[in-house]
N, C-alpha and C positions, 0 to 999 in steps of 0.2 A: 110402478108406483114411485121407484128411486128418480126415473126420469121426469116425470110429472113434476114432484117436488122441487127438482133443481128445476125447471119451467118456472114454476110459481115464485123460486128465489132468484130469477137470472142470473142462475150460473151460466156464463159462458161456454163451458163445456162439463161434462160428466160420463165417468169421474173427474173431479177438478186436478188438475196437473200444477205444481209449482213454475214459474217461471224462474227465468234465470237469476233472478232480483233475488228470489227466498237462497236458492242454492250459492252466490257472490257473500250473500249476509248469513248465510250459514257457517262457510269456510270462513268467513272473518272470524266468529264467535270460537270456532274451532281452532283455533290459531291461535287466537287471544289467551283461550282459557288452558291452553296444553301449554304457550310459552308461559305463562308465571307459573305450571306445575313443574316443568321440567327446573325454573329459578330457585323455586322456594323450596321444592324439595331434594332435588340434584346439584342444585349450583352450580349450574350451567347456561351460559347466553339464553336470553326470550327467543332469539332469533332458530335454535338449535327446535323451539317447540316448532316455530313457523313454518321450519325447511320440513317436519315429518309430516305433516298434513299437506305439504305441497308433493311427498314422495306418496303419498298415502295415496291423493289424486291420482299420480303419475298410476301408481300400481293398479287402480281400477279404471285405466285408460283415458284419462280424462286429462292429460299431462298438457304442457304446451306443445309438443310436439307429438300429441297421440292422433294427426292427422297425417306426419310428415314432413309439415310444413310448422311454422312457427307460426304459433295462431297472434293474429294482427291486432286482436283487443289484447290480448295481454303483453304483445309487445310495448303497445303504448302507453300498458302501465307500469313495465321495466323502465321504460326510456326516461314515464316521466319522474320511478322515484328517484332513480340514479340522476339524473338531473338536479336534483333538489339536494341529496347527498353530495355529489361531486361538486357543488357550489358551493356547499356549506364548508367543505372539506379546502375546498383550493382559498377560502376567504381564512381559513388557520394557517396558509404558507408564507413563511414571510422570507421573504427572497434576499431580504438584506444577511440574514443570515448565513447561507447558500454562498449569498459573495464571499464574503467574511471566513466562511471556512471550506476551502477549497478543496479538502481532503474529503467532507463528507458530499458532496458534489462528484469529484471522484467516486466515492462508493457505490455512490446511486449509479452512474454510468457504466459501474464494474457489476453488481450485480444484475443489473438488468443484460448486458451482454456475455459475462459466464454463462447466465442462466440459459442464454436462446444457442451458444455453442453446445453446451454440454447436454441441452436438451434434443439438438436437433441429429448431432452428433453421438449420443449413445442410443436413440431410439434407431440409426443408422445400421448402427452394431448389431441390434435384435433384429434386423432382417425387416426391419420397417424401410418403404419408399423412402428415396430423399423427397420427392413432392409431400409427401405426409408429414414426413420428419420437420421440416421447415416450416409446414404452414401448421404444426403442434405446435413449435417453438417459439412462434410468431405470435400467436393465439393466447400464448402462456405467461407471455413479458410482463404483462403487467399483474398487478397481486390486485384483488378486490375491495374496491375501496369501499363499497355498501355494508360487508363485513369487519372491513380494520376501521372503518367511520363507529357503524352501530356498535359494536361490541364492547371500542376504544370508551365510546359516551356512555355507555351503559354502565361499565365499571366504572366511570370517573377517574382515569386514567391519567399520571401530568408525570411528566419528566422528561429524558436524555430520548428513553426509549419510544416514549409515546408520543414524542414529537418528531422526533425522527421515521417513527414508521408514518403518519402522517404527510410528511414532505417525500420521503421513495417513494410514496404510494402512487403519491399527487407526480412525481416525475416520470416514476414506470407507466405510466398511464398514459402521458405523454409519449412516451416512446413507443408503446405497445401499439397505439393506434396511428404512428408515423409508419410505421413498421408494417402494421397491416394493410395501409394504404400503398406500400412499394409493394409488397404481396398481392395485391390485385392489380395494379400495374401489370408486374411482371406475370400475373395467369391469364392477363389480357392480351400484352405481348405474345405470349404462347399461342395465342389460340387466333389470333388477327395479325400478328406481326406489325401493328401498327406502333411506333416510336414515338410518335409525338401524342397519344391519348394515353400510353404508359405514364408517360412522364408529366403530360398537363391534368391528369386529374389527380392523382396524388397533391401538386402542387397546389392545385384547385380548391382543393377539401380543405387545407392549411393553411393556405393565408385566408379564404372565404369565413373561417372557422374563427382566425384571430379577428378578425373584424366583425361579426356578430356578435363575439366574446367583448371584445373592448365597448361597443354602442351599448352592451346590456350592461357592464360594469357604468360608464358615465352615466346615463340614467341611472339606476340604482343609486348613486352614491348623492346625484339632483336630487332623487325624490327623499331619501332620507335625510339630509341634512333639514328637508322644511318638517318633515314628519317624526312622532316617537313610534322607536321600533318594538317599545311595548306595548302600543296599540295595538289591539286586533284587527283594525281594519287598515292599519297601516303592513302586519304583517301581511294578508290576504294581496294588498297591493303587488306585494316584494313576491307573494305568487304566482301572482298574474304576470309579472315582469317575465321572470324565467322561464314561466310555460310559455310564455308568446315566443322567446328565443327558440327556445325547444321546437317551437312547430315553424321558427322561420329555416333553422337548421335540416327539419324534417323535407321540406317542401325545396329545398335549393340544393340537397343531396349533399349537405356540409356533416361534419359529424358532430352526432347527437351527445358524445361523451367530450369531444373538447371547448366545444361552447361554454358549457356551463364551467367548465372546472378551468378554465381560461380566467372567465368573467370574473368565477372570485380571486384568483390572485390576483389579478387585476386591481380590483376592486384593495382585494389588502394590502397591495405594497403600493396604489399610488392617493393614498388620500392618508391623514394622518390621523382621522378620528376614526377608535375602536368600534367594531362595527357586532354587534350584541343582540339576537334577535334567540328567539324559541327555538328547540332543535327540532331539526326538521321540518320547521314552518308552521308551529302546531300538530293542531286535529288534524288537518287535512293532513298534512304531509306524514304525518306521523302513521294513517290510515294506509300513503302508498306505500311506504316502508312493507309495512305489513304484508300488504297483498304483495311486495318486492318478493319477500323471502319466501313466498307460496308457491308464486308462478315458478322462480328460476328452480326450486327446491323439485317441480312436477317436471325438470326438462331431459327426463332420462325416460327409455322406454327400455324392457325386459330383455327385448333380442341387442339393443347397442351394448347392455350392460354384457349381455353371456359373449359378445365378441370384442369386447374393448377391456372390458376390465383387467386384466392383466397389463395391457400394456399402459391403461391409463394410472394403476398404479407405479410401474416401472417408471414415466413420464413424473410424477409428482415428486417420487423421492430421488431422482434425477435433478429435480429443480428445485429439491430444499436442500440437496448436498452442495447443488451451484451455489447459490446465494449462503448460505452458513462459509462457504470456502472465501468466497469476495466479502462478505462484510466484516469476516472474522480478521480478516487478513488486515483491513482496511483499519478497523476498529482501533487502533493505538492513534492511527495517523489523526483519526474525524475526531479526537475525542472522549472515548467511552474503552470501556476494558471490554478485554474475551467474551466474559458471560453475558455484557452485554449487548456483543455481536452475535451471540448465539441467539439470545432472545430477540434482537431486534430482524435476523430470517428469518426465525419462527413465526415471528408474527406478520412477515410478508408472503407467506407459505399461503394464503387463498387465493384460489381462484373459480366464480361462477359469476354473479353475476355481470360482468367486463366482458368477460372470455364469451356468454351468451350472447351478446349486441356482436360483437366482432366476427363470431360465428355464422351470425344469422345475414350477416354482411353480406360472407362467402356464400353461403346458401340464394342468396339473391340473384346473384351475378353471374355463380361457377358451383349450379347446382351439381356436376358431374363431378368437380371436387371437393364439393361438402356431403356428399353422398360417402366417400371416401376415410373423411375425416369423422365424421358423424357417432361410429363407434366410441371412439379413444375420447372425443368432445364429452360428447355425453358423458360418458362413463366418468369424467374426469370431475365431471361437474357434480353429480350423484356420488363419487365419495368425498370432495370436498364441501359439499352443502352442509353435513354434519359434520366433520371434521377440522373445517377450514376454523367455525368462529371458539370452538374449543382449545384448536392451535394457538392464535392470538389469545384466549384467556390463559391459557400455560405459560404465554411467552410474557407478559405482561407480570406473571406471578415472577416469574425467573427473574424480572429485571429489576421485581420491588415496587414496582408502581400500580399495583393493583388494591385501588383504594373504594371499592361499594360502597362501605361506611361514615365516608370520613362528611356531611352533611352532618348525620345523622350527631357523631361526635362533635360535632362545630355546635350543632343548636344547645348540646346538651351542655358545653361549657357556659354557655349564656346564658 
């Protein structure tokens, strides 16, 4: 009779099954409504709601990697909200600064290099591979920008520290994926012995990268000067702009994390008018955000964690005693007191979604050595997904600049 009736209603099948649409728009909702519970009643990042539905995934097999592999639609919505984050994030760097104080430029260059000795070098100690150890350390350089970007905007963050963590981010970033790119090199060297594709695609990816990155900053900076960036469809334009770089990066094998965060410094240190748009580009971008912290939050599976976990916490507080040692150190010379070298590692102490694209790199190319690393990755990623954007809100408390309210107080003087 059941079947009859769905006949008479064409249903396409019976029982009617959801498709992928209901379940995509279901974990939004799910994400949505657990991050402002975890806000309003824990006081804790939106993002911390986002990463437990994306573990929640992982745990009923449904992870980005509950295949093995890194599943390729959700990669391409990592790629593109980090994209739209690291743009946003490298158009806040303002380079004249960086000249101007040469100490904190040093720091940046001292923590991101303690960090990849002392990481590559004490996981050496535990009886981990140097091939593991190095391409941990490699993997690790940079801190997450999708995490110190959202969290930094979400509290409404301004100062010494929150602009500082802003520009190491944007610099480790830069390093971490030069870094990686001699890391495939050199497992490529290993395995062909070929010297001149060691060394020409590394170099390849880098300048092909800056040159992507510059074309998308001069357009952008053309189209805005005739356009307001508080239009909506002038905003939607500035979207279209960087996802076209995004898939020109995608398809010429350049990388998908320095384009964009090239393109905004770019963008900010060479035109002179302040450049003011919605964060995150709006709705839309505001939506891959979201789905950002689901997907990378699902990239741990059960057996990496029962075999990584130990060392991938060993690997973390490894690489927040590096960085605490070099910024702390540094911290009289750049500028800023102790506390606020302590806070300012603290809140470069994330690492997931960066570490996931650069991961998934290795996974590509030198599946035999990302099979390897795969444990310690994961695992590393799955205890900083919730940890990492709580780190950054401590660290932010520590340094005084953690201002949620202060809107709120501005309207009300008025």
């Amino acid at each position: 009779m059941m079947n009859d009736l769905a006949n008479f209603l064409q249903f396409s099948a019976w029982p009617p099954r959801p498709d992928w649409l209901f379940w995509a728009s279901l974990t939004m909702v799910a994400a949505g409504v657990l991050g402002e519970f975890v806000n309003r009643r824990l006081g804790l990042p939106r993002v911390v709601g986002y990463s437990v539905v994306g573990m929640i995934l992982a745990a009923l097999g449904h992870g980005i990697f509950a295949n093995g592999a890194l599943d390729a639609r959700l990669r391409l919505v990592v790629d593109l909200a980090l994209a739209l984050l690291l743009f946003e994030m490298g158009s806040r760097v303002n380079l004249r600064w960086l000249r101007n104080n040469k100490a904190l430029l040093g720091a940046s260059a001292a923590e991101a290099v303690v960090s990849f000795v002392v990481v590559g070098y004490g996981l050496t100690l535990l009886g981990v591979s140097p091939l593991v150890s190095i391409s941990c350390a490699v993997l690790t350089m940079a801190s997450s920008a999708a995490v110190v970007g959202r969290v930094g905007a979400e509290l409404r963050a301004a100062g010494q520290v929150s602009e500082r963590m802003l520009a190491l981010t944007s610099l480790n970033t830069i390093y971490g994926v030069l870094a990686h790119k001699l890391l495939l090199g050199w497992l490529a060297l290993d395995q062909k012995g070929d010297w001149l594709e060691a060394v020409a695609q590394p170099l390849y990816a880098f300048v092909g990268s800056v040159i992507v990155a510059a074309l998308l900053a001069r357009l952008t900076a053309g189209l805005m000067r005739r356009l307001d960036l508080r239009n909506e469809n002038s905003v939607l334009m500035l979207l279209g702009l960087v996802l076209v770089a995004l898939s020109v990066a995608r398809v010429l094998n350049l990388s998908t994390l320095l384009v964009p965060l090239l393109a905004g410094m770019i963008l900010r240190n060479t035109t002179e008018r302040p450049w003011v748009w919605p964060r995150h580009f709006g709705t839309a971008g505001g939506v891959l955000v979201l789905m950002l912290f689901v997907a990378v939050g699902s990239a741990w599976t059960l057996q990496a964690l029962a075999a990584g976990a130990v060392l991938a916490l060993a690997l973390l507080l490894l690489r927040l005693v590096a960085k605490a040692i070099a910024l702390t150190g540094m911290a009289r010379l750049s500028g800023i007191d102790t506390r606020q070298g302590v806070a300012l590692a603290v809140c470069l102490s994330p690492v997931s979604g960066t570490m996931l694209v650069l991961f998934s790199e290795v996974q590509l190319h030198h599946p035999q050595t990302a099979a390897l690393l795969a444990p310690v990755i994961l695992s590393t990623i799955a205890l900083m997904e919730l940890v990492g954007p709580i780190a950054v809100q401590w660290g932010l408390r520590l340094a005084g600049e953690h201002h949620p309210e202060t809107p709120v107080k501005e309207a009300a003087k008025r």
